[in-house]
Chimera marker file (.cmm) of the C-alpha trace (Angstrom):
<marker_set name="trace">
<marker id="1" x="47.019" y="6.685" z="-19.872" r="1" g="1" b="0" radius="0.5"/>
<marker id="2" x="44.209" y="8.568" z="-21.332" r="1" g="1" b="0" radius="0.5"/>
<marker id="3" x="41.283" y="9.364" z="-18.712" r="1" g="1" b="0" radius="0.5"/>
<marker id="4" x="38.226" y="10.424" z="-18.929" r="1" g="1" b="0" radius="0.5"/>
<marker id="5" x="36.114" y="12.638" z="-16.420" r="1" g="1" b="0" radius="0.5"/>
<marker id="6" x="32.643" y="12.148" z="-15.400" r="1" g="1" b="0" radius="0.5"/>
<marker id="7" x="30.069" y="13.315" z="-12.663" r="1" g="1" b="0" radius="0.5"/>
<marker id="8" x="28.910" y="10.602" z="-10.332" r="1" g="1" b="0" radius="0.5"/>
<marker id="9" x="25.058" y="9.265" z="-9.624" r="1" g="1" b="0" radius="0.5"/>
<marker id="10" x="23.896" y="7.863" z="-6.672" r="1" g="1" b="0" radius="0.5"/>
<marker id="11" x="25.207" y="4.311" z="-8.254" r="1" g="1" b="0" radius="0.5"/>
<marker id="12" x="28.437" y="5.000" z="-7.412" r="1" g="1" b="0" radius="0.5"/>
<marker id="13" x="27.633" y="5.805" z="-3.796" r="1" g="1" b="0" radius="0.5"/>
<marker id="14" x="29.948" y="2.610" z="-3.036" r="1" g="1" b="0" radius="0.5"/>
<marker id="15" x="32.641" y="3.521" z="-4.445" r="1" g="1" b="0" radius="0.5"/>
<marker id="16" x="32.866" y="6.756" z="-3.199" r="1" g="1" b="0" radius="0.5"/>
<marker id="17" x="32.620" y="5.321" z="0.018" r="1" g="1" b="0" radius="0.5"/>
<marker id="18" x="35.375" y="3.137" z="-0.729" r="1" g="1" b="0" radius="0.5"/>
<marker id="19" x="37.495" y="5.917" z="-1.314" r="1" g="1" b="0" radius="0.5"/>
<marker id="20" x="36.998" y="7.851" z="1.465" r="1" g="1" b="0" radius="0.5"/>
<marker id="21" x="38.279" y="4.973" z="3.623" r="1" g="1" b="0" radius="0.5"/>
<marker id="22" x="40.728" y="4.350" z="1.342" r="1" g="1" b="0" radius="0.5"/>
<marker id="23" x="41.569" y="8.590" z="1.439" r="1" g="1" b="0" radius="0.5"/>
<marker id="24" x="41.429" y="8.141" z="5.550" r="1" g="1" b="0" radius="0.5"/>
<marker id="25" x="43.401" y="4.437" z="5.636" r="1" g="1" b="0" radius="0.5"/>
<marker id="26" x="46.242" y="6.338" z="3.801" r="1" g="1" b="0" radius="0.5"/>
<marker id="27" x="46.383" y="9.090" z="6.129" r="1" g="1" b="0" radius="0.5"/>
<marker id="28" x="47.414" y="6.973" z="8.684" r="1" g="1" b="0" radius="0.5"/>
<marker id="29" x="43.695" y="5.787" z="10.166" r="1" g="1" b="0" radius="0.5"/>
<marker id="30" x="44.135" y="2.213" z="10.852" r="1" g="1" b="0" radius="0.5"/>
<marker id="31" x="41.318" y="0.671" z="13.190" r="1" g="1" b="0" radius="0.5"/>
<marker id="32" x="39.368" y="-1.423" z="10.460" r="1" g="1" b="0" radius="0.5"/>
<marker id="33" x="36.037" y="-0.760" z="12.874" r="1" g="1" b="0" radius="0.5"/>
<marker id="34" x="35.957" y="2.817" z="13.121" r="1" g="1" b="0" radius="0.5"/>
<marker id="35" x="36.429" y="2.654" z="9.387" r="1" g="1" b="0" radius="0.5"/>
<marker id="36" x="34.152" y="0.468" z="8.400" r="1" g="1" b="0" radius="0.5"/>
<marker id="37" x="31.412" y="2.255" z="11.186" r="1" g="1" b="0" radius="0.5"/>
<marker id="38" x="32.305" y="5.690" z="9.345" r="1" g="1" b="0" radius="0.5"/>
<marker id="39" x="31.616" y="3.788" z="6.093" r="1" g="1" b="0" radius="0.5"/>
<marker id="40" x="28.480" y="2.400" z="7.163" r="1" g="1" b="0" radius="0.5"/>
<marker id="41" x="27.025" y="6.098" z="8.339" r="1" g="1" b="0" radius="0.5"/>
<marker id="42" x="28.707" y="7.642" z="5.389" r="1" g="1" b="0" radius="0.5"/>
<marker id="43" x="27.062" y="5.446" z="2.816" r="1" g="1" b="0" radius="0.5"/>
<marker id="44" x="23.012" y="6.690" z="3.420" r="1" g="1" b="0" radius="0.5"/>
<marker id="45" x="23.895" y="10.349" z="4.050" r="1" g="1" b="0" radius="0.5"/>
<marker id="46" x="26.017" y="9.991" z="0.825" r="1" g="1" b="0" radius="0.5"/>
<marker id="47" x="23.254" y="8.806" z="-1.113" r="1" g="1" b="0" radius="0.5"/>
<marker id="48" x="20.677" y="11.256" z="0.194" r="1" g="1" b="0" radius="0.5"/>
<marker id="49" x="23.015" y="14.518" z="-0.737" r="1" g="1" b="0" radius="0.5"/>
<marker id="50" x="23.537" y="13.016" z="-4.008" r="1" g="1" b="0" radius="0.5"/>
<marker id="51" x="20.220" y="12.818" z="-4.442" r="1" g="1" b="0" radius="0.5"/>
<marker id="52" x="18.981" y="16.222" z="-3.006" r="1" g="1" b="0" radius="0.5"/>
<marker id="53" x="22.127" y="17.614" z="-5.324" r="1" g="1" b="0" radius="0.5"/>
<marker id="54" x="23.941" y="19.333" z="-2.199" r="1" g="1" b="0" radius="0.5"/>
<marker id="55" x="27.189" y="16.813" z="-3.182" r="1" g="1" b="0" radius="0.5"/>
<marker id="56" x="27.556" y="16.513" z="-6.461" r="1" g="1" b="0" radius="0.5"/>
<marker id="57" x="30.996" y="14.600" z="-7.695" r="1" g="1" b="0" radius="0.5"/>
<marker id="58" x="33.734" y="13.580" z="-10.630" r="1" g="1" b="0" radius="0.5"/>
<marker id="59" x="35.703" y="10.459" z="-11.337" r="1" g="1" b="0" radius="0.5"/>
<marker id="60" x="38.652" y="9.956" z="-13.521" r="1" g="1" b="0" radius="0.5"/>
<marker id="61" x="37.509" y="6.843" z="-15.722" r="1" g="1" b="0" radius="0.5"/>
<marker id="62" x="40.080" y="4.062" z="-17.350" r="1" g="1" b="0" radius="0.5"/>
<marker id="63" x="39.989" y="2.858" z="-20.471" r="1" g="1" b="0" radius="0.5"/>
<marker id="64" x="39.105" y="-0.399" z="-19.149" r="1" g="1" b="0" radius="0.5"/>
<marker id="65" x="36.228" y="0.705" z="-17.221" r="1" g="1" b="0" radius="0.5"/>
<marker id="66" x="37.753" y="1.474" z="-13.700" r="1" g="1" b="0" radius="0.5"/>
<marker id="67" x="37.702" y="4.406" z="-11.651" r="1" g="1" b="0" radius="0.5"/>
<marker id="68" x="40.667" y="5.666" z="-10.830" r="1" g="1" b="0" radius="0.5"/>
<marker id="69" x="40.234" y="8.719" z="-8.809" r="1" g="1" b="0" radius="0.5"/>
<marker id="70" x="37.473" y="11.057" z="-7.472" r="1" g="1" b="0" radius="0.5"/>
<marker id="71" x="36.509" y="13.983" z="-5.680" r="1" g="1" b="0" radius="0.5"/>
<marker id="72" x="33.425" y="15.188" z="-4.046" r="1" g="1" b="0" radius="0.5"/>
<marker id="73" x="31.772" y="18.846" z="-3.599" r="1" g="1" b="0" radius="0.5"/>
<marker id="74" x="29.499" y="19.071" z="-0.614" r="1" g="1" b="0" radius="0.5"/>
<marker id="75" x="27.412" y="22.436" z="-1.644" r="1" g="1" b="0" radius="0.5"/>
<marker id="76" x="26.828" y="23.611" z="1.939" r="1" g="1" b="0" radius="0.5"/>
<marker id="77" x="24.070" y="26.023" z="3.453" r="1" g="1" b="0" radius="0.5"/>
<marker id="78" x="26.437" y="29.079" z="4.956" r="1" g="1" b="0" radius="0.5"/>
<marker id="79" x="24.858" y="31.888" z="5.992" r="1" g="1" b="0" radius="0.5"/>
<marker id="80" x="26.243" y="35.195" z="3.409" r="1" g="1" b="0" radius="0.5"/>
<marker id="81" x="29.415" y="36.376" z="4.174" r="1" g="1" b="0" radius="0.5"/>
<marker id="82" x="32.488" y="38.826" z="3.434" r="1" g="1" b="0" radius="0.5"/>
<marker id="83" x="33.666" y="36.290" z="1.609" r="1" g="1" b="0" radius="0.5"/>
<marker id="84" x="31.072" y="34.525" z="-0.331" r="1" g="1" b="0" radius="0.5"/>
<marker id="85" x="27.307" y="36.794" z="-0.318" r="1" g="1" b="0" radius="0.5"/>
<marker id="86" x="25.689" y="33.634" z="-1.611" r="1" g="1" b="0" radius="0.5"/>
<marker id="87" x="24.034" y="30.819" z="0.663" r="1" g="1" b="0" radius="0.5"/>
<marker id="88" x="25.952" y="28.230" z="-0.383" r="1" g="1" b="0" radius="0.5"/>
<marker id="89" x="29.766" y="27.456" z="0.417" r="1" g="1" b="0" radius="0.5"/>
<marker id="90" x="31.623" y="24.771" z="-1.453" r="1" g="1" b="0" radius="0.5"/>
<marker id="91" x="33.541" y="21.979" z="0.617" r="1" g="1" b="0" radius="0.5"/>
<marker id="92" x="36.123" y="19.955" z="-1.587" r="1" g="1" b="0" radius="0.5"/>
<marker id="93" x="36.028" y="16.447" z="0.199" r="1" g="1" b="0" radius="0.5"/>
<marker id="94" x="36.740" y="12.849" z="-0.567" r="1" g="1" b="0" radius="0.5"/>
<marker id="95" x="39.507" y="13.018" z="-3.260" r="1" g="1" b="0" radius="0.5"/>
<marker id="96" x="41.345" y="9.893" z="-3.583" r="1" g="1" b="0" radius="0.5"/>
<marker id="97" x="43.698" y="8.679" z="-6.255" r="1" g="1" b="0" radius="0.5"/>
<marker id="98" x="44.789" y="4.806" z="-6.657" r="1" g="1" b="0" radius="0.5"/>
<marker id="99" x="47.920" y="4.280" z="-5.524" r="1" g="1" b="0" radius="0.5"/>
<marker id="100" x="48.900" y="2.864" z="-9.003" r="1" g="1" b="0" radius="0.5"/>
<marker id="101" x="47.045" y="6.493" z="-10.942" r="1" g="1" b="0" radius="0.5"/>
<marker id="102" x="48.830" y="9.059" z="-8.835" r="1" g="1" b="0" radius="0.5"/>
<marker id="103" x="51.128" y="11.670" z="-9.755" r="1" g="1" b="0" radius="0.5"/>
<marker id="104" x="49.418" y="11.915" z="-13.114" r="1" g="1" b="0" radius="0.5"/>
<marker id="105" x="47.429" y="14.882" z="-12.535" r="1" g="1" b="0" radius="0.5"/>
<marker id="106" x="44.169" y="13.236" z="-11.673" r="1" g="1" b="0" radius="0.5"/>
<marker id="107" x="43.132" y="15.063" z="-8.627" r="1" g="1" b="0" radius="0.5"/>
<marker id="108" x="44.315" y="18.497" z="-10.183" r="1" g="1" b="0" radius="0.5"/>
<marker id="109" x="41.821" y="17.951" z="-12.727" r="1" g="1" b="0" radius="0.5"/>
<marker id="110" x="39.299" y="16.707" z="-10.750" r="1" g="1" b="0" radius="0.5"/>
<marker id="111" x="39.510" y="19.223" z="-8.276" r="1" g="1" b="0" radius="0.5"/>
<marker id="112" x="39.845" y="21.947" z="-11.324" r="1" g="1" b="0" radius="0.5"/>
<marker id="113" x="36.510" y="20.442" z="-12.472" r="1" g="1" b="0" radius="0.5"/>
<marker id="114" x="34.776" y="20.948" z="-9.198" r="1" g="1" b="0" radius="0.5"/>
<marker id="115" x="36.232" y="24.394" z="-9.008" r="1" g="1" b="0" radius="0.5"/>
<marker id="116" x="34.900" y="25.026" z="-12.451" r="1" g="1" b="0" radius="0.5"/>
<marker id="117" x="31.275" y="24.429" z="-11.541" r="1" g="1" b="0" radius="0.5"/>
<marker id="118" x="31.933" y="26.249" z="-8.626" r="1" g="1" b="0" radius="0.5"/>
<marker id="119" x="32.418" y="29.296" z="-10.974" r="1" g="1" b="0" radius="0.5"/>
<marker id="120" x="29.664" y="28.437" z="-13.115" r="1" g="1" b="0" radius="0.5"/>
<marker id="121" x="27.021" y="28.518" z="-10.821" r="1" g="1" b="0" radius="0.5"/>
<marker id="122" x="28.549" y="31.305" z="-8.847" r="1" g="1" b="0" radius="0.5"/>
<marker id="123" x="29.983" y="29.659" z="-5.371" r="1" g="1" b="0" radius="0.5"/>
<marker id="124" x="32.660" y="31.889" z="-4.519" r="1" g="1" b="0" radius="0.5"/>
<marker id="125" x="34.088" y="30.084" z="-1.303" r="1" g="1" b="0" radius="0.5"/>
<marker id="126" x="35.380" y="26.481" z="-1.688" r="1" g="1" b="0" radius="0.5"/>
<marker id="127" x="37.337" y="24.884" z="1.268" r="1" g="1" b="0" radius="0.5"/>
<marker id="128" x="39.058" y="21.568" z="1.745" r="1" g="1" b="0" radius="0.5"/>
<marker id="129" x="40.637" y="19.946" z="4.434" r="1" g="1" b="0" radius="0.5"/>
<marker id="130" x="44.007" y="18.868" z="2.833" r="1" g="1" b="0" radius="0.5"/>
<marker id="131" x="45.944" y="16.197" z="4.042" r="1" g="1" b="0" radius="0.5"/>
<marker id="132" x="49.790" y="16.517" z="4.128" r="1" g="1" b="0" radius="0.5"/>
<marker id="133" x="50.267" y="14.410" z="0.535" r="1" g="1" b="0" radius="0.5"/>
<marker id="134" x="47.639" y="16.405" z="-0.809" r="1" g="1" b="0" radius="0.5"/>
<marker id="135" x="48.828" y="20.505" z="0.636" r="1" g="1" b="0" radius="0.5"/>
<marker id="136" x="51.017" y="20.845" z="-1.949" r="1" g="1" b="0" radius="0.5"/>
<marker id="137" x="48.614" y="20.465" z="-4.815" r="1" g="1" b="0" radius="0.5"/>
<marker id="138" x="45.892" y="22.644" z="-3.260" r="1" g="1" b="0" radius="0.5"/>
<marker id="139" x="48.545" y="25.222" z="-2.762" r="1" g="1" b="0" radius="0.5"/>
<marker id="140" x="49.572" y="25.635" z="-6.243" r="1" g="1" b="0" radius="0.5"/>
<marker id="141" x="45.932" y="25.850" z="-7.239" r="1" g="1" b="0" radius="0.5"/>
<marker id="142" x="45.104" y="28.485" z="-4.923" r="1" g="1" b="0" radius="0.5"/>
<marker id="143" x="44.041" y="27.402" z="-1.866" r="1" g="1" b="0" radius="0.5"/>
<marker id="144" x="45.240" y="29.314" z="1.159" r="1" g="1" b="0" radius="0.5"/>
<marker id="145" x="45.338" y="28.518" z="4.921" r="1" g="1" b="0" radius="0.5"/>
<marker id="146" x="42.835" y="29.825" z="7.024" r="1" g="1" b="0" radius="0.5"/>
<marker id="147" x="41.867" y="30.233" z="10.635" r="1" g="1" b="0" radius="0.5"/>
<marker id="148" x="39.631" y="27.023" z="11.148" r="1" g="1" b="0" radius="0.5"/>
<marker id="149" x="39.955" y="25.830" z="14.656" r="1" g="1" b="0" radius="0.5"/>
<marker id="150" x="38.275" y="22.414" z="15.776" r="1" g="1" b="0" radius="0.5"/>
<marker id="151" x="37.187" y="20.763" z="19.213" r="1" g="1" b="0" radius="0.5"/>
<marker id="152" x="35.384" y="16.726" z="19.070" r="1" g="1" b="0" radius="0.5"/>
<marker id="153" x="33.349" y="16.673" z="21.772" r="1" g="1" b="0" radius="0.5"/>
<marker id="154" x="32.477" y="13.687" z="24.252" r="1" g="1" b="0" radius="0.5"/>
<marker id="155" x="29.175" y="12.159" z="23.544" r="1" g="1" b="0" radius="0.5"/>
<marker id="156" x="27.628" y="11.933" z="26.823" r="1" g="1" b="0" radius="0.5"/>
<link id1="1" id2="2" r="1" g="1" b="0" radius="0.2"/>
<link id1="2" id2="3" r="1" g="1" b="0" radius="0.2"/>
<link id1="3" id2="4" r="1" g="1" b="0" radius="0.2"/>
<link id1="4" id2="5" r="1" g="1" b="0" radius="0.2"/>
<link id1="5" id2="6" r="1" g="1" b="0" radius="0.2"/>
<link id1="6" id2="7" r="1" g="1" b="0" radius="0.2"/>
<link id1="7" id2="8" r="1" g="1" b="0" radius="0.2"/>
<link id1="8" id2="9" r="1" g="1" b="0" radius="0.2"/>
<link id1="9" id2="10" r="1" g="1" b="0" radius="0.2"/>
<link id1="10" id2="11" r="1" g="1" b="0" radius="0.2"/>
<link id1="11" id2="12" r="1" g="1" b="0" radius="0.2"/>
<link id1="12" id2="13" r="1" g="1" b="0" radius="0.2"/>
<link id1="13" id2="14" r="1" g="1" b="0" radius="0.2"/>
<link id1="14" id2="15" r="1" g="1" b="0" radius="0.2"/>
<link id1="15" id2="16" r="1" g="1" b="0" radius="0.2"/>
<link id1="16" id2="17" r="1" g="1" b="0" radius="0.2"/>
<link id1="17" id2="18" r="1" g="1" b="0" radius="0.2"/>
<link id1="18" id2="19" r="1" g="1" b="0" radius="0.2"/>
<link id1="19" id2="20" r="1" g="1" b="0" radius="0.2"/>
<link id1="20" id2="21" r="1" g="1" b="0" radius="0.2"/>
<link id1="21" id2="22" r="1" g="1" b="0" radius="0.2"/>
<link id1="22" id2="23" r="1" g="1" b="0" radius="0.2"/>
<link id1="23" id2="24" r="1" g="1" b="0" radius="0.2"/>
<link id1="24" id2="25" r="1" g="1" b="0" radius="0.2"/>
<link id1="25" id2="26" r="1" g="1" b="0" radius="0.2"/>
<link id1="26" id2="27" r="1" g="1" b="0" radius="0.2"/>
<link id1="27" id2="28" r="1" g="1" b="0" radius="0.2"/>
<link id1="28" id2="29" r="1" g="1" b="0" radius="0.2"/>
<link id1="29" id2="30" r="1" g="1" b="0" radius="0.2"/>
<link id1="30" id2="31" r="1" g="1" b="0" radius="0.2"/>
<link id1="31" id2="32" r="1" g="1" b="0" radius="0.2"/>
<link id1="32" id2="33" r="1" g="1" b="0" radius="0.2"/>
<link id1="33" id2="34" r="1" g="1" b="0" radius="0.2"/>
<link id1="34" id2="35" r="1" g="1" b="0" radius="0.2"/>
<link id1="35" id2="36" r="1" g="1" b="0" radius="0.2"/>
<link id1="36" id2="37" r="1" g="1" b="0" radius="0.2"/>
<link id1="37" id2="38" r="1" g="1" b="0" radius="0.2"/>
<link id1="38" id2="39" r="1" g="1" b="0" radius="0.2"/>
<link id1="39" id2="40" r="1" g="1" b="0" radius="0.2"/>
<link id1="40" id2="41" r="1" g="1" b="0" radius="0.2"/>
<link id1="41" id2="42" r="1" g="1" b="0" radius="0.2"/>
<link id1="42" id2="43" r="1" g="1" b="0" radius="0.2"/>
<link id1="43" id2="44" r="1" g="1" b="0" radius="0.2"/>
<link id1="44" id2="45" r="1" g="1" b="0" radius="0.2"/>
<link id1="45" id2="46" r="1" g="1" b="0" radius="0.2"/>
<link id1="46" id2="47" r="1" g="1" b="0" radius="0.2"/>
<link id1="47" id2="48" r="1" g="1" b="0" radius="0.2"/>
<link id1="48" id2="49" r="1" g="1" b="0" radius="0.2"/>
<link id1="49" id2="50" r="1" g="1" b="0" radius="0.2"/>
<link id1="50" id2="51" r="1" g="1" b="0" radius="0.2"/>
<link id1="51" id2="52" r="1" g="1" b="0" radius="0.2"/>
<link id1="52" id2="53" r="1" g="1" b="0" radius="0.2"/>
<link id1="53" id2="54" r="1" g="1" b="0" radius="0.2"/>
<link id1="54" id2="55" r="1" g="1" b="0" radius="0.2"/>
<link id1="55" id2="56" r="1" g="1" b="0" radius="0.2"/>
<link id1="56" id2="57" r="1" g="1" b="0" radius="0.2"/>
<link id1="57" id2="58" r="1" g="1" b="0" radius="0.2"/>
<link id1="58" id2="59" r="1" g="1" b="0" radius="0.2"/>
<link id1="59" id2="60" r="1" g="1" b="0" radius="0.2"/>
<link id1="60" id2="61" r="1" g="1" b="0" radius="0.2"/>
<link id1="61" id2="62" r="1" g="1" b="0" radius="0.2"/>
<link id1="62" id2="63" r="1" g="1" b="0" radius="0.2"/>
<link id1="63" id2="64" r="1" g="1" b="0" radius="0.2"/>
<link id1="64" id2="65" r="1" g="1" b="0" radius="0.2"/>
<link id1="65" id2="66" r="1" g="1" b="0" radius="0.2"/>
<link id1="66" id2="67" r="1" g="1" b="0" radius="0.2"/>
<link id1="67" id2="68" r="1" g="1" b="0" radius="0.2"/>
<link id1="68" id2="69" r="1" g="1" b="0" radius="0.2"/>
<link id1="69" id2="70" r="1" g="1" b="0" radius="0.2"/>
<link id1="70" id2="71" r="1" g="1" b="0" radius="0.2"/>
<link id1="71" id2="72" r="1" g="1" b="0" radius="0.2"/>
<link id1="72" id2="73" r="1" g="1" b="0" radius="0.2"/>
<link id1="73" id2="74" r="1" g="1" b="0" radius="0.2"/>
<link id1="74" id2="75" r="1" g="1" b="0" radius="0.2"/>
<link id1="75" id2="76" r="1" g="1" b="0" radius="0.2"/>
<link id1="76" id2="77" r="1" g="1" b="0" radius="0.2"/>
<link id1="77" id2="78" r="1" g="1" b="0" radius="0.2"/>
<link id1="78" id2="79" r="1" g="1" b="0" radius="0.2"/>
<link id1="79" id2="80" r="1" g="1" b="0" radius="0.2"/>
<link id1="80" id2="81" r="1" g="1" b="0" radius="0.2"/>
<link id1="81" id2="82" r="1" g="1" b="0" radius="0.2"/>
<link id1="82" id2="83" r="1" g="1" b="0" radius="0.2"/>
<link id1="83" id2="84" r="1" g="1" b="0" radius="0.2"/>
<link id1="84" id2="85" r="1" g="1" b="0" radius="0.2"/>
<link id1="85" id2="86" r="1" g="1" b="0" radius="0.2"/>
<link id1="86" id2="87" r="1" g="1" b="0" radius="0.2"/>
<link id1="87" id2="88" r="1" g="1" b="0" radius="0.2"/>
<link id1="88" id2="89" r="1" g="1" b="0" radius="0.2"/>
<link id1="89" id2="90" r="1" g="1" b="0" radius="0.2"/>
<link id1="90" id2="91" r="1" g="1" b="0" radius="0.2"/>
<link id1="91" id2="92" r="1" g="1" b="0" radius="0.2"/>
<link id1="92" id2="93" r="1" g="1" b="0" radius="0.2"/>
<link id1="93" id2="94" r="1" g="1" b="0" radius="0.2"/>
<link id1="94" id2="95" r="1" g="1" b="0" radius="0.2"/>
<link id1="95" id2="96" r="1" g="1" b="0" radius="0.2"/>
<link id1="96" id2="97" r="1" g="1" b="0" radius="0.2"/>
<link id1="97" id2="98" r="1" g="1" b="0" radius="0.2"/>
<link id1="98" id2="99" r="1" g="1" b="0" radius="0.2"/>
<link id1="99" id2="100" r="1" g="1" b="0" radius="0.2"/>
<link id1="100" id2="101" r="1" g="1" b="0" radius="0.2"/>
<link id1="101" id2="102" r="1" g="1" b="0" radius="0.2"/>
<link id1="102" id2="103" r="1" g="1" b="0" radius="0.2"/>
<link id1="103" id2="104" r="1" g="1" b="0" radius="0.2"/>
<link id1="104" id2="105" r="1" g="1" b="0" radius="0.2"/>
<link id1="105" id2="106" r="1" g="1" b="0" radius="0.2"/>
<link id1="106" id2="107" r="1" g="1" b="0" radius="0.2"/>
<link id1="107" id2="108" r="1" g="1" b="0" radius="0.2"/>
<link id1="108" id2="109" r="1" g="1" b="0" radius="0.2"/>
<link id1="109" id2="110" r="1" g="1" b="0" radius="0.2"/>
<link id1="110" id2="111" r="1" g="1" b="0" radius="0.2"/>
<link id1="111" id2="112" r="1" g="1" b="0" radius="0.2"/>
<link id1="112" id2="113" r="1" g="1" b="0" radius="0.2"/>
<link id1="113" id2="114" r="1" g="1" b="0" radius="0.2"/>
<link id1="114" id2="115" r="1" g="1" b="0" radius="0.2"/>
<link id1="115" id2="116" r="1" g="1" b="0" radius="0.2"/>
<link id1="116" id2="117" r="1" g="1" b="0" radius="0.2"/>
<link id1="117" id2="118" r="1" g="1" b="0" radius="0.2"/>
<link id1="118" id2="119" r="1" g="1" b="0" radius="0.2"/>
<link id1="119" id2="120" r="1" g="1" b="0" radius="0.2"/>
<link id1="120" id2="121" r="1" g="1" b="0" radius="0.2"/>
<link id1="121" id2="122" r="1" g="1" b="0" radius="0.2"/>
<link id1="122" id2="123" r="1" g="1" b="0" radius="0.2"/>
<link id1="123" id2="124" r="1" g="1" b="0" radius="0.2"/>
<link id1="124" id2="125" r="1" g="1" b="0" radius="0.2"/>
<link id1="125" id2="126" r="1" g="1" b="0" radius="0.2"/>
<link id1="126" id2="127" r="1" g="1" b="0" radius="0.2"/>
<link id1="127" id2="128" r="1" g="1" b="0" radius="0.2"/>
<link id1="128" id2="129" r="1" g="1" b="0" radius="0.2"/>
<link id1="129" id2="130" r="1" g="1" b="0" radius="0.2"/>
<link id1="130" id2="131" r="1" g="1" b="0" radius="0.2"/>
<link id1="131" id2="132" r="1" g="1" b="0" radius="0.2"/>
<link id1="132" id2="133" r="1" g="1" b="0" radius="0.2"/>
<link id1="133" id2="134" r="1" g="1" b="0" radius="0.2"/>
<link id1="134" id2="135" r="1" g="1" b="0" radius="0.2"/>
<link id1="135" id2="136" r="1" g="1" b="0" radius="0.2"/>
<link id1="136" id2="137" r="1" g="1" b="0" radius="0.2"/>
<link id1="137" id2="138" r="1" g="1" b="0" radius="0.2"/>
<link id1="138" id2="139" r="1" g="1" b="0" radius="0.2"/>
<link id1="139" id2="140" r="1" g="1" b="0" radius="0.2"/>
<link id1="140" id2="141" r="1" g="1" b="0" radius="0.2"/>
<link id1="141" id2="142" r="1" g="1" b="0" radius="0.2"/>
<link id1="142" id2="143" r="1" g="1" b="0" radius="0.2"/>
<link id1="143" id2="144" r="1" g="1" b="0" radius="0.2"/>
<link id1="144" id2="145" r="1" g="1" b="0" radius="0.2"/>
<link id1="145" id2="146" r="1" g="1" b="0" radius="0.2"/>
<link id1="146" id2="147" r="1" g="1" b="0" radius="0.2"/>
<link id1="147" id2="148" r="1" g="1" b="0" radius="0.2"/>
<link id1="148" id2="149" r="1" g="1" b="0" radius="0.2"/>
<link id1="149" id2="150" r="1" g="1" b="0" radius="0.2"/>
<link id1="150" id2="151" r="1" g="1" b="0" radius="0.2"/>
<link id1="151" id2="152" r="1" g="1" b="0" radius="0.2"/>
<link id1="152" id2="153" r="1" g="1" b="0" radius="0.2"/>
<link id1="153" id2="154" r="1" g="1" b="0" radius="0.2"/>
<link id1="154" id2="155" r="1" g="1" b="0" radius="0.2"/>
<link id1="155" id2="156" r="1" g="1" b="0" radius="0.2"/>
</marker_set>
């Protein structure tokens, strides 16, 4: 299947959302109202980074028209570092396949896309949360394990 790459606008907010339930529903989150809450809050911050350009993102295009696959770059502010002097940091988020696309190397070259840009505009730290389908693939691109620790805190 031949495939096509192309950067998102903020019309395709939706399905981006889609795909990050879709990306969380296959990782094993199954309560339909925490997903469709996260969508719901998801959807206008979305829009306004697309906007503001601080998450720019790709998706594999069918020949009949259909996305199937994309992956996001949220271009955070990060204060200079050993690591990356400038003041952004690049966060790899919301890749998602569909289920009848994958293991064709669609997020490889999505993600090599992102990672391209990256370079081009000089963003030397990109991170990702990978899930356990998707280590393997970040791995052979590069991607190495760091020391990120997390805590969720109670809202009270």
């Amino acid at each position: 299947m031949s495939l096509s790459i192309r950067p998102a606008s903020p019309a395709d907010a939706d399905t981006i959302t889609s795909h990050r339930r879709s990306m969380f529903f296959d990782m094993g989150h199954r309560d339909e109202a925490e997903l469709d809450a996260m969508c719901v809050a998801f959807r206008p911050w979305l829009r306004a980074k697309i906007e503001t350009g601080e998450y720019l993102a790709w998706l594999a295009i069918a020949p009949d028209g259909s996305v199937a696959a994309g992956a996001g770059l949220w271009l955070m502010d990060w204060p200079p570092h050993m690591i990356g002097p400038g003041s952004r940091r690049g966060n790899i988020l919301n890749v998602y396949t569909r289920p009848d696309c994958r293991r064709q190397g669609l997020a490889r070259r999505l993600i090599q896309t992102a990672l391209d840009w990256c370079r081009r505009e000089r963003i030397r730290s990109v991170i990702l949360h990978a899930s356990d389908d998707g280590r393997r693939l970040y791995q052979t691109m590069g991607f190495q394990p760091t020391n990120e620790m997390r805590i969720t805190l109670d809202a009270r």
